[in-house]
LUMPA-569496 format. One record per residue (C-alpha): residue in three letters; z, x, y negated. Coordinates in nm, 2 decimals. Example, Ala and Ser with C-alpha at 12.3 -4.5 7.8 and 13.67 -1.06 7.14 Angstrom:
% LUMPA-569496
{residu:Ala | pz:0.78 | px:1.23 | py:0.45}
{residu:Ser | pz:0.71 | px:1.37 | py:0.11}
//
This chain:
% LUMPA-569496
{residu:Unk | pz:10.30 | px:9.26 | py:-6.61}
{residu:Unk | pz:10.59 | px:9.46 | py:-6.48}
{residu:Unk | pz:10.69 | px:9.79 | py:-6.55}
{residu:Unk | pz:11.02 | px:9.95 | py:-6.50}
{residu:Unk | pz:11.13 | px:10.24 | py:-6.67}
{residu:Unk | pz:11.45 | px:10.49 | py:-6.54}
{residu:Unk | pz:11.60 | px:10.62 | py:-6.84}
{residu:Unk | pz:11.90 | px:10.82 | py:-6.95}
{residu:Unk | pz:12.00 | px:11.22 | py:-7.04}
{residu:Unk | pz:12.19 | px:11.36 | py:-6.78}
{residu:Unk | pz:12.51 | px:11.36 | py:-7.02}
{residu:Unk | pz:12.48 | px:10.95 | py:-6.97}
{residu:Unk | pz:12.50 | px:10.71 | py:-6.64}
{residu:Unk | pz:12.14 | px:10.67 | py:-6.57}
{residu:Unk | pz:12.00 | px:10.27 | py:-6.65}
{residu:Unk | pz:11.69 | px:10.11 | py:-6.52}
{residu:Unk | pz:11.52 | px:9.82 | py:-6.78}
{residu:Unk | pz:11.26 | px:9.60 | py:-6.63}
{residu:Unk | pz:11.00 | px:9.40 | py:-6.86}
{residu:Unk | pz:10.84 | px:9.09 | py:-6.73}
{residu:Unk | pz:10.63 | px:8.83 | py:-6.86}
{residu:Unk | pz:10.69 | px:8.55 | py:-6.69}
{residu:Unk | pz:10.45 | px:8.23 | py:-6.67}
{residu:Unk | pz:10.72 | px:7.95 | py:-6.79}
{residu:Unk | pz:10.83 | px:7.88 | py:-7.16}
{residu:Unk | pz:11.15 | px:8.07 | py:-7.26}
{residu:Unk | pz:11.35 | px:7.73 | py:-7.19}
{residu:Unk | pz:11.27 | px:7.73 | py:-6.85}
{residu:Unk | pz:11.33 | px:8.12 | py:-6.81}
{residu:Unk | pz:11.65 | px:8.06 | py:-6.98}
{residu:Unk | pz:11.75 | px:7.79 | py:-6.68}
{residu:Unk | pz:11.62 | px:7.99 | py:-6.43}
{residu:Unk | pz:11.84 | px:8.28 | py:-6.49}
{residu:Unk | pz:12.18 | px:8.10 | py:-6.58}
{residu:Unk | pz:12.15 | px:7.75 | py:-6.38}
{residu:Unk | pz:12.37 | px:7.84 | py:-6.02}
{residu:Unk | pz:12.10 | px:7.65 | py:-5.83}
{residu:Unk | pz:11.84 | px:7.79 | py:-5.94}
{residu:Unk | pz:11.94 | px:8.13 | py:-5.99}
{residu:Unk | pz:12.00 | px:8.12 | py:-5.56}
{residu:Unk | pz:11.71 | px:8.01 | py:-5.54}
{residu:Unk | pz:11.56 | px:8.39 | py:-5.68}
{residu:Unk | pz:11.86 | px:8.61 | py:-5.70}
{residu:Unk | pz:12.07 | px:8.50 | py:-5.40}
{residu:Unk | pz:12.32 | px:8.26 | py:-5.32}
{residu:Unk | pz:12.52 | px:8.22 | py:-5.71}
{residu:Unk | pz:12.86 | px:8.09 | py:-5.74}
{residu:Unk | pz:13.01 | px:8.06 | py:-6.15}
{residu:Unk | pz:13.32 | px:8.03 | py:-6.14}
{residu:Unk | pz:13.56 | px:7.83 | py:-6.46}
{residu:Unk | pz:13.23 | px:7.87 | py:-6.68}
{residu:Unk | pz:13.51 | px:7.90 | py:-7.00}
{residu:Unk | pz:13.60 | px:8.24 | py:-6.83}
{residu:Unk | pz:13.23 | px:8.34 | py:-6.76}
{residu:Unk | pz:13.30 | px:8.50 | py:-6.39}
{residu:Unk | pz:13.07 | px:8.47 | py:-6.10}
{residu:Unk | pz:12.95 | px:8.58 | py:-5.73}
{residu:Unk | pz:12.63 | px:8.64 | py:-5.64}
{residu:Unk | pz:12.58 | px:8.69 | py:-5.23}
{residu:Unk | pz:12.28 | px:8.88 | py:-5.18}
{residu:Unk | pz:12.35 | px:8.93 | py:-4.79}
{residu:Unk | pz:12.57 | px:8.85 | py:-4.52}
{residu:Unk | pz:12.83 | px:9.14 | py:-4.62}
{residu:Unk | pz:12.70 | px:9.21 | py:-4.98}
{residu:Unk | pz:12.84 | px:9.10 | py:-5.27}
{residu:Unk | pz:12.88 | px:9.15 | py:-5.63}
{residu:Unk | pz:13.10 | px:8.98 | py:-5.83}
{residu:Unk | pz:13.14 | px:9.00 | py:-6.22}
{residu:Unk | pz:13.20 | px:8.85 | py:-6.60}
{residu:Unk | pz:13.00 | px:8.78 | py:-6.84}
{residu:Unk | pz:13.07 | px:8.97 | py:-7.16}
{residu:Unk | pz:12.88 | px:8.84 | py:-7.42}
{residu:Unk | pz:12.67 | px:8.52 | py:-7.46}
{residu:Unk | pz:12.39 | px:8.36 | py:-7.70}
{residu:Unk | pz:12.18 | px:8.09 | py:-7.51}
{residu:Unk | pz:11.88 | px:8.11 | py:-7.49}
{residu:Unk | pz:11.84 | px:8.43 | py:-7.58}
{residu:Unk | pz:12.07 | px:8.68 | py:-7.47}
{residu:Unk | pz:12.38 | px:8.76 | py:-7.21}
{residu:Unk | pz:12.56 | px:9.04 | py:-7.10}
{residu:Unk | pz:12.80 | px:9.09 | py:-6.73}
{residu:Unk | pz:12.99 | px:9.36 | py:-6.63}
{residu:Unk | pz:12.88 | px:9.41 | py:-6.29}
{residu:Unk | pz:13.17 | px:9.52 | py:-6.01}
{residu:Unk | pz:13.04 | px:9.83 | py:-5.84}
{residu:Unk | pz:13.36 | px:9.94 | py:-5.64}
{residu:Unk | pz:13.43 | px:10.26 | py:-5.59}
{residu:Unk | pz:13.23 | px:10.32 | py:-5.91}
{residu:Unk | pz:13.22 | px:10.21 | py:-6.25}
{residu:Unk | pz:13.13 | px:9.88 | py:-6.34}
{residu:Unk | pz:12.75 | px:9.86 | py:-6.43}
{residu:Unk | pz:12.67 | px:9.63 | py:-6.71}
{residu:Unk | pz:12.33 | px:9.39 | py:-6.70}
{residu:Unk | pz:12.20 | px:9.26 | py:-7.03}
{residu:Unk | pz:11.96 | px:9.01 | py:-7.01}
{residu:Unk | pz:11.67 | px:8.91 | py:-7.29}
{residu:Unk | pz:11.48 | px:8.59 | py:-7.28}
{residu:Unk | pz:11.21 | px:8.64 | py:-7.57}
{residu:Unk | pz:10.95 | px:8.34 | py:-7.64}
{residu:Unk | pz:10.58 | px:8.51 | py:-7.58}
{residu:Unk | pz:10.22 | px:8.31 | py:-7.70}
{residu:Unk | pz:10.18 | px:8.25 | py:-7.29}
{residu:Unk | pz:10.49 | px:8.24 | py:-7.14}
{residu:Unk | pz:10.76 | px:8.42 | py:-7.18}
{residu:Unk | pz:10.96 | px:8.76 | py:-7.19}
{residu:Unk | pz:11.26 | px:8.91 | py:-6.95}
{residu:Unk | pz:11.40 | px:9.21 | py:-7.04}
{residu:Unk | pz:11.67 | px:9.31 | py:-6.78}
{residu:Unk | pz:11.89 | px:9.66 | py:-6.85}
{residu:Unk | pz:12.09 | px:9.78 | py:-6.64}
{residu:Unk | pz:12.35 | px:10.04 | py:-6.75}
{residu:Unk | pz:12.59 | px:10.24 | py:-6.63}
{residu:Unk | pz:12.51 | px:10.30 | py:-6.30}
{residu:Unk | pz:12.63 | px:10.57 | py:-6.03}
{residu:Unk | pz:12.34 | px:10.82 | py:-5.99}
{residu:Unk | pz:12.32 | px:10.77 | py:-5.61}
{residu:Unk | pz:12.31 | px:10.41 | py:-5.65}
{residu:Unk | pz:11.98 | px:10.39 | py:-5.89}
{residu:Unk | pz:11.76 | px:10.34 | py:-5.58}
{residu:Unk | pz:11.95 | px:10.07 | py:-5.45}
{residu:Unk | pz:11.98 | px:9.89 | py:-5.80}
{residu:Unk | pz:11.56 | px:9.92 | py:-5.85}
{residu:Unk | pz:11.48 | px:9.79 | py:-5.46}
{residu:Unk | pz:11.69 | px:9.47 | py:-5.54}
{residu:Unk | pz:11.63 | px:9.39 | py:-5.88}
{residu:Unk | pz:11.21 | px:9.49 | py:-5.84}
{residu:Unk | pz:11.22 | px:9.24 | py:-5.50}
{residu:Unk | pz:11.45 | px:8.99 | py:-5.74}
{residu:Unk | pz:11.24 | px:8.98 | py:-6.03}
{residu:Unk | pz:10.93 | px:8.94 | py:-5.80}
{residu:Unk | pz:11.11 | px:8.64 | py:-5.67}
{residu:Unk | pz:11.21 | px:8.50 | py:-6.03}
{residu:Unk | pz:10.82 | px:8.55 | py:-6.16}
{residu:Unk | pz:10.71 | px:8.28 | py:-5.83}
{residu:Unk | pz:10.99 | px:8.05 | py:-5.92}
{residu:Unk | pz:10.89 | px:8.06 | py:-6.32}
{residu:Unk | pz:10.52 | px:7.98 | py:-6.16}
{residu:Unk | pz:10.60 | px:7.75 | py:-5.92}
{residu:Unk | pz:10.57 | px:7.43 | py:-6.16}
{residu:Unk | pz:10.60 | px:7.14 | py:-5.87}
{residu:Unk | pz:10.93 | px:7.32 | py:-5.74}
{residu:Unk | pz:11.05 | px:7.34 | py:-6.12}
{residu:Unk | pz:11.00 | px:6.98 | py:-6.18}
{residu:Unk | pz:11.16 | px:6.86 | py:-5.93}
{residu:Unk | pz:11.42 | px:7.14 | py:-5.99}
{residu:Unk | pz:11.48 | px:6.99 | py:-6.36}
{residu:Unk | pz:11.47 | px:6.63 | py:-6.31}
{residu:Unk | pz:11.80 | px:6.65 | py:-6.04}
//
């Protein structure tokens, strides 16, 4: 299932929240969305910095970048990053990971963001969380993901 819905009055930055139910238990989702090598392997190429700090680059193409810090933290069920978005505001990404009967849950908000940039923030995160829902099915990549 995924549905994304563009919210916000006009008195607020506009945000974008994506649901997904992925076909992994939330454990897995939970790796696959804070683990550096597996989060390139769905979101692009990840680099944490000092983890005690919470800061990170994520390359998502030759000249595009977006670097950040992660706020606020509950494994394995919750974070929130401030997200650089030069010359405007930071954005800021919260992330739910909610256990499901079959699977699992992602909830993704965005916030914050520049008006004329909500087009650009759907395109990557709908071709991302595409990605993320074949890597949370892809069981024989997973296993051999974990056991390394």
């Amino acid at each position: 299932m995924a549905q994304t819905t563009h919210v916000g009055p006009a008195t607020r930055a506009p945000q974008l929240r994506y649901v997904r139910t992925l076909n992994c238990a939330a454990d897995r989702l939970w790796n696959l969305i804070t683990t550096p090598d597996l989060l390139s392997g769905w979101l692009g190429s990840t680099v944490l910095s000092d983890t005690q700090y919470g800061g990170f680059l994520v390359a998502t193409g030759p000249r595009t970048q977006q670097t950040g810090i992660v706020t606020t933290c509950e494994p394995p069920h919750y974070f929130q990053a401030a997200f650089n978005d030069p010359p405007h505001h930071p954005t800021t990404v919260l992330v739910d990971v909610v256990p499901a009967q079959d699977g699992s849950h992602l909830i993704l908000t965005q916030a914050g963001i520049h008006a004329g940039r909500v087009a650009d923030y759907d395109t990557f995160w709908t071709a991302a969380l595409d990605r993320l829902e074949r890597a949370a099915s892809d069981q024989v990549a997973v296993s051999r993901a974990d056991d390394a």
